[in-house]
Structure formats: C-alpha cells, structure tokens
NUBADO-908924 format. One line per field, with one value per residue (C-alpha): residue number from 1; x, y, z. Coordinates in Angstrom, 3 decimals, always signed. Layout:
REM NUBADO-908924
pos [NUM,...]
px [X,...]
py [Y,...]
pz [Z,...]
This chain:
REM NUBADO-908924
pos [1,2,3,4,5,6,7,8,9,10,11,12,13,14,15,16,17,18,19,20,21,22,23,24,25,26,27,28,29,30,31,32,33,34,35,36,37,38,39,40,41,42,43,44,45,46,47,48,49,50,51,52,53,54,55,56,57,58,59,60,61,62,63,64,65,66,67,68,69,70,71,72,73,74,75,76,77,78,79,80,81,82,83,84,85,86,87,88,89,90,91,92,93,94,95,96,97,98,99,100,101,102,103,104,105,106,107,108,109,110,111,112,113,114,115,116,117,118,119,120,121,122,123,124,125,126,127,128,129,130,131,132,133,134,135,136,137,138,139,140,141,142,143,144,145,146,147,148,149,150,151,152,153,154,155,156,157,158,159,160,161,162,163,164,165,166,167,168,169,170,171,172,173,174,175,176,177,178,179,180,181,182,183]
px [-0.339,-2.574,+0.122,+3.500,+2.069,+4.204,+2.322,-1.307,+0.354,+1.216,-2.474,-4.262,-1.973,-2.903,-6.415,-7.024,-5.315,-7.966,-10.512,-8.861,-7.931,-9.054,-12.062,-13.692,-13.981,-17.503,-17.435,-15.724,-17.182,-15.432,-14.317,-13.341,-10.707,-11.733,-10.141,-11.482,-11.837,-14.726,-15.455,-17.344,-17.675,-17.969,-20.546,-21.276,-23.253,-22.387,-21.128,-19.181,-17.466,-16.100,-14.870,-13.412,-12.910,-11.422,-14.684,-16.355,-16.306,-19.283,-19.601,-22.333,-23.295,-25.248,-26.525,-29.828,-30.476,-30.298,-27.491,-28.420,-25.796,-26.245,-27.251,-25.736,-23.719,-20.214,-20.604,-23.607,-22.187,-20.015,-22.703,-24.643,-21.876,-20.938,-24.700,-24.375,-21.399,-21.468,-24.217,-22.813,-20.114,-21.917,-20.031,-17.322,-13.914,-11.140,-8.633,-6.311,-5.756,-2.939,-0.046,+3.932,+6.520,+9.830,+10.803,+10.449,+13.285,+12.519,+14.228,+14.634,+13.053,+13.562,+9.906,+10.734,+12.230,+11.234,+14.740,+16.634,+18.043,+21.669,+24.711,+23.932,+20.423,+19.536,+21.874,+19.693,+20.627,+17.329,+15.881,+12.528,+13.447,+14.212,+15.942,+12.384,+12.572,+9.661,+10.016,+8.830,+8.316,+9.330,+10.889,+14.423,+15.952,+19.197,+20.784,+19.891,+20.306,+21.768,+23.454,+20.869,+18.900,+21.406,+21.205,+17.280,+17.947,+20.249,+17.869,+14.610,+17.200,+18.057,+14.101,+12.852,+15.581,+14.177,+10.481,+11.218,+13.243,+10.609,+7.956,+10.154,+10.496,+6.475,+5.938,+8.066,+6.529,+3.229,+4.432,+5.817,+2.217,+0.599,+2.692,+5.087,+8.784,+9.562,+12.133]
py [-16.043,-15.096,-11.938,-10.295,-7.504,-4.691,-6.078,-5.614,-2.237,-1.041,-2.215,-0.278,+2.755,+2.371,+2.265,+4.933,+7.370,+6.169,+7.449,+10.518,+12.183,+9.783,+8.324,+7.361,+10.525,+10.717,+7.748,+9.547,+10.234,+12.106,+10.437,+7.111,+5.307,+3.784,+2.575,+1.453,+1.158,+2.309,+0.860,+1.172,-1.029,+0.183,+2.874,+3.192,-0.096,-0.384,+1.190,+0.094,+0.739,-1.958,+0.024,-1.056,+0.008,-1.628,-2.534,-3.473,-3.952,-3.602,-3.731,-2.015,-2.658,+0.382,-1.120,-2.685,-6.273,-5.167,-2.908,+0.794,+3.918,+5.036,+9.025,+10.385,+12.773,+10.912,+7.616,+6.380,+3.402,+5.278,+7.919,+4.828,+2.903,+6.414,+6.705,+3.219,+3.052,+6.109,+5.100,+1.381,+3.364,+6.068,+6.169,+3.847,+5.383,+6.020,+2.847,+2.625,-1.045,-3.063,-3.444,-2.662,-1.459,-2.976,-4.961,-2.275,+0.372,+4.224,+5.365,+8.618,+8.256,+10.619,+11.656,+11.325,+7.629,+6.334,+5.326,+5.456,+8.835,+8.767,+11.189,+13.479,+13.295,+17.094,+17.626,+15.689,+16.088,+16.551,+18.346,+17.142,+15.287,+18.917,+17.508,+16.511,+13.725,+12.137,+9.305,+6.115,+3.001,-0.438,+0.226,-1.170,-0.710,-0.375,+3.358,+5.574,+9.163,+11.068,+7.725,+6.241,+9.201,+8.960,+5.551,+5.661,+9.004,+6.901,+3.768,+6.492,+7.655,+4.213,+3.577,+6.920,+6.218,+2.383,+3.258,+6.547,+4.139,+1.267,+4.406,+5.349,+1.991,+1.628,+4.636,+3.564,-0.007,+1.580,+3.912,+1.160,-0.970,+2.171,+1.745,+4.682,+4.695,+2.381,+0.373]
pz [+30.327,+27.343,+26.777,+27.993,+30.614,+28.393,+25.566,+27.275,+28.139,+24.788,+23.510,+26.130,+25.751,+21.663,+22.085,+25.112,+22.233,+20.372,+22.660,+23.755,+20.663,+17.562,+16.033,+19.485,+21.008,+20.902,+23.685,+26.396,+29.190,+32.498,+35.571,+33.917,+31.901,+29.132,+25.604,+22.349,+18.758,+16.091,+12.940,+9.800,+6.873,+2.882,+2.439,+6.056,+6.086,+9.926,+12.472,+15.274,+18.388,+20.813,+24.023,+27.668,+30.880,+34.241,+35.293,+31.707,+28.016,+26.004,+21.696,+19.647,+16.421,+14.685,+11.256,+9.280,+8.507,+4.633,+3.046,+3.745,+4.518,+8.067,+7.492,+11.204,+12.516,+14.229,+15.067,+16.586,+18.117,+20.445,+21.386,+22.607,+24.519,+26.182,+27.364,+28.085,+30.169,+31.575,+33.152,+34.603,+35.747,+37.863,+41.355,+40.185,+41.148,+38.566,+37.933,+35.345,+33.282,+34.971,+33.043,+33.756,+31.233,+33.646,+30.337,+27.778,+27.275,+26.140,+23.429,+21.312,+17.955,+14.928,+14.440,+9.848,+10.062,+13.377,+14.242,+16.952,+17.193,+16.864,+16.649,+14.267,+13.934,+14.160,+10.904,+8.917,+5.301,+3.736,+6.498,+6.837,+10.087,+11.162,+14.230,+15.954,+18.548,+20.558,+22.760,+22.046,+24.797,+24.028,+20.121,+19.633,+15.963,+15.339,+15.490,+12.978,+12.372,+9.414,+7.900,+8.005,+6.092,+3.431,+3.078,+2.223,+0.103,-1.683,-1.899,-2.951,-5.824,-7.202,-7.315,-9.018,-11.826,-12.312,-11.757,-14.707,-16.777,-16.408,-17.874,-20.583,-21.739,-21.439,-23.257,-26.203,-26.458,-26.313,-28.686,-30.987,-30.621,-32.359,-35.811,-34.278,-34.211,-30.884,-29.804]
C-alpha cells in the first residue's frame, strides 16, 4: 500500500478545494469530479496545471523553450486540460475518488489557533478567535482553548520585548560606530 486510504482521502479532499474554489477554477468543468493543482514559475515563465479525475489524469505545460512571461488572462494550462478533459469525459457518469475516513476522528478546531476547541474557547481573551469553530477531519492536538491563548499571548510578549531590546541595542551600536555617544 503506496498510502493510508484517509491519507489519499485528505489529498483528494485538498486538491478538489483547489479546483472548486482556488487557483484551478478555470479547469472545471460540470458533471465530473475532478482535483488538481496549477503552477507558475518566476515571472510567469510557465504555466502549469496537473489535474485528475476517476477516470484520468492529464499535466500541461504552457511555456517557451527560451525565458519569456506568458501575457494571458488566468491560466492557460487549465483552460486547455478543461477543453481537454471535458471532452474524454463526455458521457462518463459522475464517481467520486475512493478513499474512507473510518480511522480519522472529527474534531472542533478554534478557527485563530487551529486547536482543539476546549472549555472556554468562546471567552477567548484577546478576542480575535471570536468564539469561531469549524470542523476539521483527521487533526489531533492536544486541547486548547483560552489557556492555551494565553499561553502564546504570553510567549508573543516575551518575543516583542527581546526582538525591541535586540533593536535598541542595534541602534546604539550603530549609533556608537558613527563617533556618537553608544554603549
């Protein structure tokens, strides 16, 4: 077994997202389930999207054989895999990807920390968890709540005093290296 079925599960619930509300929405096409990722490389050199369905998987490359920016509108490499595809898939019925979640738990996360919500998480102290919850499949960390929001308020005030001390002390040396007064 290449991977855990929860963990083919999680992957193909990751990328679907992808395709249903992120970068690869321009490869969608009705009628069909299908997951993926884009990419691009520095100055939009390339394009990419590598996309799947039960049936297929098919990766396009959008680029020239010398560094020039791609000048298009979205992504070109998911327009063409959509015409593609949706195409190889005409009169194909629906499937989803196989995959179980029997050995993942659901859990209540706070949406700020992405804890496990614990007693007392809609008090928390700062307020910008704001009492929000979302469930997450298959994440196990230990319980959190408004402890646990105190605990990293406390940490995040220990480390803006040393990073401001760590600049005052920079400032003087720097200040000392010009022929000022310094340390």
């Amino acid at each position: 077994m290449a991977m855990k079925e929860s963990t083919a599960y999680s992957i193909n619930e990751l990328l679907k997202g992808v395709v249903r509300s992120g970068t690869g929405t321009e490869a969608a096409f009705s009628g069909m389930t299908i997951a993926g990722k884009t990419g691009t490389t520095s100055s939009n050199y390339d394009r990419y999207f590598v996309g799947y369905t039960p049936y297929y998987t098919a990766a396009v490359w959008i680029g020239y054989n010398h560094n020039a920016s791609i000048r298009a509108n979205g992504n070109p490499a998911a327009q063409l895999w959509k015409k593609v595809m949706s195409e190889a898939h005409e009169n194909l019925p629906n499937q989803n990807f196989n995959g179980s979640t029997a050995d993942m738990t659901q859990v209540t996360v706070c949406t700020r920390t992405g804890a496990s919500a614990g007693p007392g998480l809609h008090r928390c102290a700062d307020g910008l968890g704001g009492g929000e919850q979302r469930a997450r499949v298959g994440v196990r960390r230990p319980c959190g709540g408004e402890p646990l929001h105190r605990e990293r308020q406390a940490r995040d005030r220990v480390l803006s005093r040393r990073v401001r001390a760590e600049r005052e002390c920079d400032r003087l040396h720097n200040r000392e290296s010009d022929g000022g007064v310094g340390l």
